[in-house]
C-alpha positions as CSV (number, residue, x, y, z in Angstrom):
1,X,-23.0,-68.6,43.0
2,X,-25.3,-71.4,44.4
3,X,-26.3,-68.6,47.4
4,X,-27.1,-65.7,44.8
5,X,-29.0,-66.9,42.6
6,X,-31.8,-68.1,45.2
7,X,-30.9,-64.5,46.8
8,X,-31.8,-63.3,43.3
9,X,-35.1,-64.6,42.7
10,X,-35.9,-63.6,46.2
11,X,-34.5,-60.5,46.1
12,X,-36.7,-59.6,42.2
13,X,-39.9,-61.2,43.9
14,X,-39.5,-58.4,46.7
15,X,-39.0,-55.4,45.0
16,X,-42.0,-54.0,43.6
17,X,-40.5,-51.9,40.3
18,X,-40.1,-53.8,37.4
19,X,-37.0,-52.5,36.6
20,X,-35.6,-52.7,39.4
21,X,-36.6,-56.2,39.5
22,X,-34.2,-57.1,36.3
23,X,-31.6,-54.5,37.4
24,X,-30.6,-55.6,40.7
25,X,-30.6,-59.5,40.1
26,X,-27.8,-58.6,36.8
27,X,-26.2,-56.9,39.1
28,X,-25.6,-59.3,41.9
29,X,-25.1,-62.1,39.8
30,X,-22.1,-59.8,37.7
31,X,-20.4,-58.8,40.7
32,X,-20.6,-62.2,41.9
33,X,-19.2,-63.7,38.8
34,X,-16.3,-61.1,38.9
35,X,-15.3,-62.0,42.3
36,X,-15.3,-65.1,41.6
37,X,-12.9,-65.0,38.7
38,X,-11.0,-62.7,39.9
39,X,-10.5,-64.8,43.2
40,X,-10.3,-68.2,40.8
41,X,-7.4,-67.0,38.8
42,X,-4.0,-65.5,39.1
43,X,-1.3,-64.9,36.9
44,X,2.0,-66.9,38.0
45,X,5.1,-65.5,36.6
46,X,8.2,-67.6,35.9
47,X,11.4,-66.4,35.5
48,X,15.0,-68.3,35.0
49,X,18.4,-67.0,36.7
50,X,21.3,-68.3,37.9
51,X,20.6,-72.2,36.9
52,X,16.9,-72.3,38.8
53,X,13.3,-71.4,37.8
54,X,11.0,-69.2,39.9
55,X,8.1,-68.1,40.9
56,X,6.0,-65.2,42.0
57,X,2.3,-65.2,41.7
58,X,0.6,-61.9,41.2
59,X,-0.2,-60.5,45.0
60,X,-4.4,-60.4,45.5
61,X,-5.7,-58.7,49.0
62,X,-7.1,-61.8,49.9
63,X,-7.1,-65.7,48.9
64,X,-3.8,-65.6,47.2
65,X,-2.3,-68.6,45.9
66,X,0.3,-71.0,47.2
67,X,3.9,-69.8,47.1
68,X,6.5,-71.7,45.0
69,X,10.2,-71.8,46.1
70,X,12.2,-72.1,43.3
71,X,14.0,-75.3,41.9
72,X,17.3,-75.7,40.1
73,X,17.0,-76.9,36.5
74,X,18.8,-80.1,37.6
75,X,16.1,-81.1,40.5
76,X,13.5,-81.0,38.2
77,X,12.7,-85.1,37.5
78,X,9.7,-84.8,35.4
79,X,7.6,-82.3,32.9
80,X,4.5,-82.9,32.5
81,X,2.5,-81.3,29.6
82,X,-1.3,-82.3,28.0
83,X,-1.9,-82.8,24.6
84,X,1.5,-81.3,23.6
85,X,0.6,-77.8,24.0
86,X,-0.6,-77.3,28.1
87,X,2.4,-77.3,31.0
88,X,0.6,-78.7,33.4
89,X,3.2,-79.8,36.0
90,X,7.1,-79.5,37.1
91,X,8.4,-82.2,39.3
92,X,11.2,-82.8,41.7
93,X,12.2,-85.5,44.7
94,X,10.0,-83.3,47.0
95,X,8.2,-80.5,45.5
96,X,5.5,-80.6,42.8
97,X,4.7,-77.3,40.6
98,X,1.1,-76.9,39.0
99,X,1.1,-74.4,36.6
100,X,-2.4,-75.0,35.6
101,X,-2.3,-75.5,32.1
102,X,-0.1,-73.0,30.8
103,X,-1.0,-73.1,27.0
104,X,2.7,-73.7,25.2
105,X,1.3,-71.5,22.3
106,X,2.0,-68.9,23.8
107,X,5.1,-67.4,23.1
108,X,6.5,-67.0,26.7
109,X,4.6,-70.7,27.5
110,X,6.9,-72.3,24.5
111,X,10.1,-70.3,25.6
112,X,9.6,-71.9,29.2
113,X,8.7,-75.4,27.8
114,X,12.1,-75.0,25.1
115,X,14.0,-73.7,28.0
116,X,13.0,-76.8,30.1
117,X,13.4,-79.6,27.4
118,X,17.2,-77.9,26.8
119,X,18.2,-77.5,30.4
120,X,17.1,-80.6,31.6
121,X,17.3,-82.5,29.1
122,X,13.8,-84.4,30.3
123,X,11.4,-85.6,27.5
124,X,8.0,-84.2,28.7
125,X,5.2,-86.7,29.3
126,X,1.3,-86.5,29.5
127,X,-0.9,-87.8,32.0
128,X,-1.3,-91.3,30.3
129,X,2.2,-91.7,30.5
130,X,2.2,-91.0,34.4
131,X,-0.7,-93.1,34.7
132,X,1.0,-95.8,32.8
133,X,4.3,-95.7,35.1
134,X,2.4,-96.3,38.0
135,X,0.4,-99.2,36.5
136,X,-3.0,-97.7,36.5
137,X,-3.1,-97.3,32.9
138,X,-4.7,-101.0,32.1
139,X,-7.4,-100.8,35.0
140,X,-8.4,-97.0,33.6
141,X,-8.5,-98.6,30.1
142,X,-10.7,-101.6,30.6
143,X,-13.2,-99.6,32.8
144,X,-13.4,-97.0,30.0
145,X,-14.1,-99.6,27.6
146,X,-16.8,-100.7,30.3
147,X,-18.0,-97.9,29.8
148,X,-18.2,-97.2,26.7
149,X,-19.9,-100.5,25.6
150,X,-22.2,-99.8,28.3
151,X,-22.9,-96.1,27.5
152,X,-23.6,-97.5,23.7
153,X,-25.6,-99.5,24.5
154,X,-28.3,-97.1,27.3
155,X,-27.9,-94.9,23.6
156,X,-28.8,-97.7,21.3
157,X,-31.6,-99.1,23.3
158,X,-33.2,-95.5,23.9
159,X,-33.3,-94.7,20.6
160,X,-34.8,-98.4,19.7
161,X,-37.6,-97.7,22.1
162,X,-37.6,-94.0,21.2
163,X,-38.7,-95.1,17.6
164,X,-36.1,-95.3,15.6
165,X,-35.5,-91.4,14.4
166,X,-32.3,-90.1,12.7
167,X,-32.5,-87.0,14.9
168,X,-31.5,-89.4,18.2
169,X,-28.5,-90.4,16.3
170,X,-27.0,-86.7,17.4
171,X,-27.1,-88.6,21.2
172,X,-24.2,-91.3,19.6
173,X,-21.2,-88.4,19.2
174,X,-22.6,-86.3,21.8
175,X,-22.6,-89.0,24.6
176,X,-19.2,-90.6,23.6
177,X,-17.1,-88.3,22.1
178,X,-15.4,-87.9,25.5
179,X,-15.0,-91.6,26.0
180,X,-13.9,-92.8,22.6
181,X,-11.3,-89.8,22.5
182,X,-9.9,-91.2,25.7
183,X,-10.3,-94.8,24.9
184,X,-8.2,-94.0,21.8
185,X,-5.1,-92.2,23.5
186,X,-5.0,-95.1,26.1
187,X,-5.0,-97.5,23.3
188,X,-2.2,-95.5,22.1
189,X,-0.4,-95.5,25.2
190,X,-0.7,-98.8,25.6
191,X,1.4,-99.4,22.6
């Protein structure tokens, strides 16, 4: 993407006709853009026999993704999952699935995640409970409170010297949403 849009502009400052000049940059960029999806995702399909999970990604021509053997419901060690609703990662004593956010709303998603919880027997955990195991938690929590006072206060002293305008104070959530949401499920964690 970084290549073809310089290749673009060089490409419209060439050509002389003015259509062509808008035509052929939209079309570089599109067929660009649908390579790159098309080469950035894949569809992994997970199915359960016999006492084991596995899993097949869908074949591409080129780039395809890394193959998964599959795992017996009583290796798995840990589930991980985000915000309650993403199945982000399947553990055992030597392998380690990603499934890249599979969204548990979906129907097959939440049939996977029931079938999991129900096999295994494994409560699933979230990131800040992985972080937390390995003691990293703490360190993550005061730096993002660093941060945040920090980040406050680069807001609160530009819009002092800004002139004090009640426009600026759309930087506040815009600027810290991210950090405050974060500091608050660490402080939750850390419970």
């Amino acid at each position: 993407m970084a290549v073809s849009i310089p290749f673009c502009l060089f490409l419209s400052a060439e050509i002389e006709r003015t259509f062509l000049k808008i035509i052929f940059p939209i079309l570089i960029l599109a067929i660009v853009t649908t390579l790159l999806y098309y080469f950035s995702f894949g569809l992994l399909k997970v199915t359960s026999s016999d006492n084991q999970l596995n899993f097949r990604w869908n074949k591409k021509p080129i780039f395809n993704f890394k193959e998964y053997n599959s795992i017996e419901f009583n290796n798995i060690e840990s589930i991980i999952v985000e915000q309650g609703i993403y199945l982000r990662k399947l553990k055992t004593q030597d392998a380690e699935i990603e499934l890249g956010g599979m969204k548990s709303k979906n129907t097959d998603s939440l049939k996977l995640l029931t079938l999991l919880k129900t096999k295994t027997s494994i409560k699933p955990k979230d990131s800040w409970d992985v972080w937390n195991e390995r003691g990293w938690l703490k360190i993550a929590y005061k730096i993002n409170l660093l941060i945040l006072i920090v980040a406050t206060g680069i807001v609160i002293t530009f819009i002092v010297l800004k002139g004090f305008d009640s426009k600026l104070l759309l930087f506040i959530p815009l600027v810290l949403s991210q950090l405050i949401f974060s500091h608050l499920q660490m402080k939750d964690k850390l419970k």
